[in-house]
C-alpha positions in Angstrom: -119.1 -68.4 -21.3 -119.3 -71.9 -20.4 -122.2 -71.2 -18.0 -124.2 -69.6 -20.9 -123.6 -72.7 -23.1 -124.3 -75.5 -20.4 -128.0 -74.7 -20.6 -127.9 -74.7 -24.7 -126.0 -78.0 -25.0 -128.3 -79.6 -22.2 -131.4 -78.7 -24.7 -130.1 -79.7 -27.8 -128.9 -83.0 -26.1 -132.6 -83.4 -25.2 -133.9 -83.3 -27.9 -131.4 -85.3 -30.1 -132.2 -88.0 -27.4 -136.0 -87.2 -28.5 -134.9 -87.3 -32.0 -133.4 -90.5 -31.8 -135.8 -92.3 -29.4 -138.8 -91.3 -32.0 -136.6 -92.4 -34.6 -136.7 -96.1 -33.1 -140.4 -96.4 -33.6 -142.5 -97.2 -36.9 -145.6 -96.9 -37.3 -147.6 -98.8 -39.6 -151.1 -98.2 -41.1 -152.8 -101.0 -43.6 -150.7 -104.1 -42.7 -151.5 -107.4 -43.5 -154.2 -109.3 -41.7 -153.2 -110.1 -37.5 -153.2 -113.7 -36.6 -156.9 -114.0 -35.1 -158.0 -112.2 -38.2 -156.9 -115.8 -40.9 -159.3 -118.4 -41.2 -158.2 -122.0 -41.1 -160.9 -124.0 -43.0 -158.3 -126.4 -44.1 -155.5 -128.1 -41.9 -152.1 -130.3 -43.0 -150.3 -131.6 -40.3 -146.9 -133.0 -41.5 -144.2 -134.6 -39.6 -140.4 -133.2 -39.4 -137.4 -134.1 -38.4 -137.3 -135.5 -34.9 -140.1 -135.1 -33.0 -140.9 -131.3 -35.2 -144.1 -130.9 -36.7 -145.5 -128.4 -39.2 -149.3 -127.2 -39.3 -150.1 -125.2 -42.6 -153.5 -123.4 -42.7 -155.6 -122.2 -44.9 -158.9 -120.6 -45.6 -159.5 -121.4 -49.3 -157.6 -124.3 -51.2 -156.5 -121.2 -53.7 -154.9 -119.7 -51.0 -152.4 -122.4 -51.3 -149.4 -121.3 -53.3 -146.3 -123.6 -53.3 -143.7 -123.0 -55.7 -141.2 -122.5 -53.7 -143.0 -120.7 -50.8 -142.4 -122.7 -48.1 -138.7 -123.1 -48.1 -138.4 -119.6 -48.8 -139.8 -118.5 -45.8 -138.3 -121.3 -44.0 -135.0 -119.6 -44.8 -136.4 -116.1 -43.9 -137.3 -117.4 -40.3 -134.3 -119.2 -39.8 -132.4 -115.8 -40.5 -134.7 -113.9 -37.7 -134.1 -116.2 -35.2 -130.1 -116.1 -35.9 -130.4 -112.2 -35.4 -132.4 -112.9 -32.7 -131.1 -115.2 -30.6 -129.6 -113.0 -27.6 -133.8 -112.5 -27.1 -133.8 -115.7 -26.3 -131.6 -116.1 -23.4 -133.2 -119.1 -21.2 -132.8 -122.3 -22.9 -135.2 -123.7 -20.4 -138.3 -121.2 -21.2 -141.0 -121.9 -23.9 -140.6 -119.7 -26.8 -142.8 -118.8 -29.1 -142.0 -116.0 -32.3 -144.4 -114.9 -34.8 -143.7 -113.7 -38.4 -146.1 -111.9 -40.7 -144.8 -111.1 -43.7 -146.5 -108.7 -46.5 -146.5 -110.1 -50.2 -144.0 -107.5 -50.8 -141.7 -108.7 -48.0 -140.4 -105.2 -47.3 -141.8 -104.6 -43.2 -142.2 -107.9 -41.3 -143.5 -107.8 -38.0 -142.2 -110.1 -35.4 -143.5 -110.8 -32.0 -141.6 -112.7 -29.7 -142.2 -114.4 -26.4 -140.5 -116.7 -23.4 -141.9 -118.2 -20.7 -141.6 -120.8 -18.0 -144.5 -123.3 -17.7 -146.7 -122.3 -14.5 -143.8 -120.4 -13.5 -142.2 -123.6 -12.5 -138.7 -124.8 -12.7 -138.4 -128.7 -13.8 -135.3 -130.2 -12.6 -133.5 -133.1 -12.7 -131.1 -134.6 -10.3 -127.7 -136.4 -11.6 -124.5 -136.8 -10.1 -125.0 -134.7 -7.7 -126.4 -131.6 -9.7 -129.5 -130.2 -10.3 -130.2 -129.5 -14.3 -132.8 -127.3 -15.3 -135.3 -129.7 -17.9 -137.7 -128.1 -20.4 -140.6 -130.4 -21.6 -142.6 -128.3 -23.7 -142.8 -127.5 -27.0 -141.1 -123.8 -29.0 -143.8 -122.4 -31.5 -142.6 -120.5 -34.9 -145.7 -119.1 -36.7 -145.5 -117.5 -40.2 -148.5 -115.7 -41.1 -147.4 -115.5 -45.6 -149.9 -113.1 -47.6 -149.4 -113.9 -50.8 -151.3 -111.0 -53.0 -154.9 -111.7 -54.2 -156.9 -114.5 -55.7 -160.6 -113.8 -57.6 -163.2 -114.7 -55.0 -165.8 -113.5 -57.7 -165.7 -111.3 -60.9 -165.8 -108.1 -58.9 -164.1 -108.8 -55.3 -160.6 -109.6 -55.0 -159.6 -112.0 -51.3 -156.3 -111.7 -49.9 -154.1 -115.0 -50.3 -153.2 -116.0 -46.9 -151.4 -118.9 -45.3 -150.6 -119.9 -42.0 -147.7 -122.0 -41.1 -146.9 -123.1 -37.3 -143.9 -124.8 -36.9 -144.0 -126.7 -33.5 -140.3 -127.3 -32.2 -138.7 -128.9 -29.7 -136.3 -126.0 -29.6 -136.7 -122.7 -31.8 -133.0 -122.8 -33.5 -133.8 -126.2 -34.6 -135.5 -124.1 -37.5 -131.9 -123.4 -38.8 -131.6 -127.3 -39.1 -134.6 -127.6 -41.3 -133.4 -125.0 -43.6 -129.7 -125.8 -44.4 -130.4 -129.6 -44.8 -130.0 -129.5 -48.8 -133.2 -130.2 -50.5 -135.5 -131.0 -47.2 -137.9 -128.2 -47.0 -138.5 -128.6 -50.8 -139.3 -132.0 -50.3 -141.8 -131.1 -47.6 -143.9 -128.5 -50.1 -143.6 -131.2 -53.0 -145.5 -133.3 -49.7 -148.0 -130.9 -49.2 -148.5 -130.4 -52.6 -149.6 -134.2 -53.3 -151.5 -133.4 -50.6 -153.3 -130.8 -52.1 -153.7 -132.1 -55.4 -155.7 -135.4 -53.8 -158.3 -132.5 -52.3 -158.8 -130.9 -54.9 -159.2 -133.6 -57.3 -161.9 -135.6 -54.8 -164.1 -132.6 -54.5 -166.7 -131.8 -56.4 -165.7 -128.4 -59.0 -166.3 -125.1 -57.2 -167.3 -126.2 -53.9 -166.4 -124.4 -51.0 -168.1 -127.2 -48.7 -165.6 -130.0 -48.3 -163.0 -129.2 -46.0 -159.0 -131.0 -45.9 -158.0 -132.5 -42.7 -154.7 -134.5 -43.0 -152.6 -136.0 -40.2 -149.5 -137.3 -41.3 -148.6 -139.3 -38.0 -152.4 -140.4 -37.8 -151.8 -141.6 -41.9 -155.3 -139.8 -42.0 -156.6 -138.1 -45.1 -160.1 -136.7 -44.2 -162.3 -134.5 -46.7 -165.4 -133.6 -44.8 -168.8 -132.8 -45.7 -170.0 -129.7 -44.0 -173.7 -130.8 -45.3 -175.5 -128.8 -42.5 -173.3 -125.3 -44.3 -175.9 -125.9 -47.2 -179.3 -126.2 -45.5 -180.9 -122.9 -44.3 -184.5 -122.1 -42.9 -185.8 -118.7 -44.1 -188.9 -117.1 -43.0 -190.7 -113.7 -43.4 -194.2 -112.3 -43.0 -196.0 -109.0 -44.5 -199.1 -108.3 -46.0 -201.1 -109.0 -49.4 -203.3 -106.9 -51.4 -206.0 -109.3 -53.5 -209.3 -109.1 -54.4 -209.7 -105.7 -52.7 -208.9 -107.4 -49.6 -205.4 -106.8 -47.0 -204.3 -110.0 -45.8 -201.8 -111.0 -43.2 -199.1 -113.0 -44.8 -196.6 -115.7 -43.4 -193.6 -117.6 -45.3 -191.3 -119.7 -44.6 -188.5 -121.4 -46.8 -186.6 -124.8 -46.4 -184.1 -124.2 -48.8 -180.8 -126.2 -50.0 -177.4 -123.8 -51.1 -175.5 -124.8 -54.1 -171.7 -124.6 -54.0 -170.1 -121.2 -55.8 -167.6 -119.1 -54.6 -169.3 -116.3 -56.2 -170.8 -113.9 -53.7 -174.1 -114.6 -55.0 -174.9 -118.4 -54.6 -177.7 -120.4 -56.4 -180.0 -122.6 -54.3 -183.4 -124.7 -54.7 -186.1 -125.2 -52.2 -189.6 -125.8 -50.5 -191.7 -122.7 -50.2 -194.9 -122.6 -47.7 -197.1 -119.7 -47.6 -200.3 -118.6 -46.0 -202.9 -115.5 -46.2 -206.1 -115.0 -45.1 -209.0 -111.9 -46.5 -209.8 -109.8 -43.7 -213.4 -108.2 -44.4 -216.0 -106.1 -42.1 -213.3 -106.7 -38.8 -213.3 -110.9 -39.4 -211.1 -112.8 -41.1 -212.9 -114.7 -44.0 -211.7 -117.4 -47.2 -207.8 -117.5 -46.8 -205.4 -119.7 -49.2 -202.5 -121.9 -48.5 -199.4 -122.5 -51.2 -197.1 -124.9 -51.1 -194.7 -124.5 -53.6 -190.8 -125.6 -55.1 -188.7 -122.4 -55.1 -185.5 -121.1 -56.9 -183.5 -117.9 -56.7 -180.2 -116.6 -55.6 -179.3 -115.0 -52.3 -176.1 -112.9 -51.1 -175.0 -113.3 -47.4 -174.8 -109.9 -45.9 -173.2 -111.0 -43.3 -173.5 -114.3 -41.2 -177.3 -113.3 -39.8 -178.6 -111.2 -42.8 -179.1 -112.9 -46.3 -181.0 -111.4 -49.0 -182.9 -113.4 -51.4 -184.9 -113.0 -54.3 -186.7 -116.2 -56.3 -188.8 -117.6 -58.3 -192.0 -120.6 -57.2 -193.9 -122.6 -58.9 -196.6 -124.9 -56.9 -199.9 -125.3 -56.1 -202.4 -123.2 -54.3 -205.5 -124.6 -51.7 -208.4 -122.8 -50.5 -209.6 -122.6 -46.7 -213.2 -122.7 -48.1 -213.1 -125.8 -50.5 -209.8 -127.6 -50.1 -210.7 -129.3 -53.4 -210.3 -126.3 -55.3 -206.7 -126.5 -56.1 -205.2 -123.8 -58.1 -201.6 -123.7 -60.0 -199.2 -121.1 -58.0 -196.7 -119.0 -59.3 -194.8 -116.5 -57.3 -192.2 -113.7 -57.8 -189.8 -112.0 -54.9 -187.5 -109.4 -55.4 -185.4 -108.2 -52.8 -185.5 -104.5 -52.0 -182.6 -104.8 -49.3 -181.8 -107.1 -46.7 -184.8 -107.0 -44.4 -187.7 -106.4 -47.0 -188.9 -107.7 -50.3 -191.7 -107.3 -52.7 -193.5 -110.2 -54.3 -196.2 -111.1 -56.9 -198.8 -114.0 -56.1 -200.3 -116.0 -59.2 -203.0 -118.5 -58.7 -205.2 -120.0 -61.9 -207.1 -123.0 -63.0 -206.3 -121.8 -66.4 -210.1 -120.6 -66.8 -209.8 -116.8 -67.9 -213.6 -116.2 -66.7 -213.1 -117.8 -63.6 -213.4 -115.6 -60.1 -211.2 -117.9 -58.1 -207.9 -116.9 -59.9 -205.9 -115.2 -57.5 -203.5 -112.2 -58.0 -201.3 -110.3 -55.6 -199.0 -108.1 -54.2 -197.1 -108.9 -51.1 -194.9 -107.1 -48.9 -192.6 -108.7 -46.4 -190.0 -108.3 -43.9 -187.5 -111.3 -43.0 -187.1 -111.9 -39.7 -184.7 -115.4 -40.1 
């Protein structure tokens, strides 16, 4: 009987063992963004007890949340590394432990690591002993989403801050967070902080950046001008006066501020076209014009653009003859646009008024 039941037992032990090994893994689908994924445009490095620092990080000053936040999740960190300290067995190694917690707080992945610089030991002799030294630095990085914020009136950006605290050992986060009233006192820091940005910048501008180095006494709000300037260029053809005419453009334009996805900005418009008749090029006209219009950045190499010029207008054959320009582009899609070419000395029975119809493709 027993030799009939051995073989039984044996599979159902397997496959509890499966059971319960399967049961030890989650799996996860649409978590919060990974480290390499936030983007730091703004930096506050504070000073902590000791020789502890703390580096919060931020893409977008609304991103910044306070109330609370940070001595909240001081307390929530403190309470991993408690539960986790048998992980950390060495007290010579480096450690380093990462947190990102979801808005709701419900799953928060942790990844922890140790290691010895180099793979070298660092001793020190004294009284006849050798004692193991450690000289670098533990790192506690909290990655806090923090719902949504309005990046325009139809697309909603997750709220995410980064805080690294940089420790000279990890469990010295367990100090930070039972000393009554310190981490509070940090955020109200930070906060001030804040407030001095955001009151120094010009309204809705997404071009000054917050550097601030406590030790350093350093409050820096850079100018990213060079994020505003942009050279655009295109070239197609024109259809005027029964004629097809190469066509070449090119845009030196200046980008408002706006955190809309669609951004404003005023320029310098050149533009060129020749008539091409009986297999030779003959008169062609020159515009040089100021432009207006919006554009939307597809992504970092693709922007589309649609505008408005006004200007003047120059012949090849009499340079004196100067014409008033107006021009209309409208963006079909990111590579190609369609455009309308004014030019008129206000004299309606005048054959050097100029209208026509362009085609392009942008190629910067």
């Amino acid at each position: 009987m027993m030799s009939r039941l051995l073989p039984v037992m044996l599979i159902l032990l397997q496959a509890g063992l499966l059971h319960a090994q399967e049961a030890s893994y989650l799996q996860l689908s649409g978590f919060p963004f990974p480290e390499d994924e936030v983007q730091e445009s703004h930096q506050i490095l504070l000073n902590l007890k000791g020789k502890s620092k703390l580096m919060i990080e931020f893409s977008n000053i609304y991103e910044w949340e306070g109330k609370g936040v940070l001595p909240h999740i001081t307390t929530l960190a403190s309470d991993h590394v408690l539960r986790l300290q048998d992980s950390f067995k060495e007290e010579t190694t480096t450690k380093s432990m990462l947190m990102n917690i979801p808005d709701n707080e419900q799953t928060i992945i942790l990844n922890l690591r140790q290691s010895k610089d180099n793979n070298q030991m660092q001793l020190a002799w004294q009284g006849n002993e050798y004692y193991n030294l450690k000289t670098a630095m533990d790192t506690l990085t909290i990655i806090k989403n923090n719902g949504y914020f309005a990046a325009s009136r139809t697309k909603q950006v997750p709220r995410i801050v980064k805080y690294t605290f940089i420790l000279k050992d990890i469990h010295e986060i367990t100090e930070l967070d039972t000393t009554a009233g310190y981490m509070e006192g940090v955020e109200a820091y930070a906060d001030s902080i804040i407030a001095l940005f955001v009151n120094k910048r010009p309204a809705k501008d997404d071009f000054h950046t917050l550097r601030y180095d406590q030790e350093k006494n350093t409050k820096v709000i850079s100018y990213r001008l060079f994020d505003h300037l942009a050279i655009y260029s295109s070239m197609g053809g024109i259809i005027y006066k029964n004629k097809i005419s190469p066509y070449l453009e090119a845009s030196f334009i200046y980008k408002f501020a706006s955190r809309e996805k669609i951004k404003p900005y005023a320029g310098l418009n050149v533009a060129v076209f020749y008539g091409y008749t009986g297999y030779k090029f003959d008169q062609g006209y020159s515009t040089v014009s100021l432009e207006w219009g919006l554009l939307r950045q597809v992504s970092p190499a693709v922007t589309q653009r649609s505008y408005v010029q006004l200007g003047i207008m120059f012949s090849s054959v009499s340079p004196k003859d100067r014409l008033f320009h107006m021009g209309l582009t409208y963006s079909i899609n990111s590579l190609t646009s369609i455009g309308l070419t004014l030019g008129t000395n206000f004299k309606s029975d005048n054959d050097k008024n100029i209208i026509g119809v362009n085609f392009k493709f942008s190629f910067l």
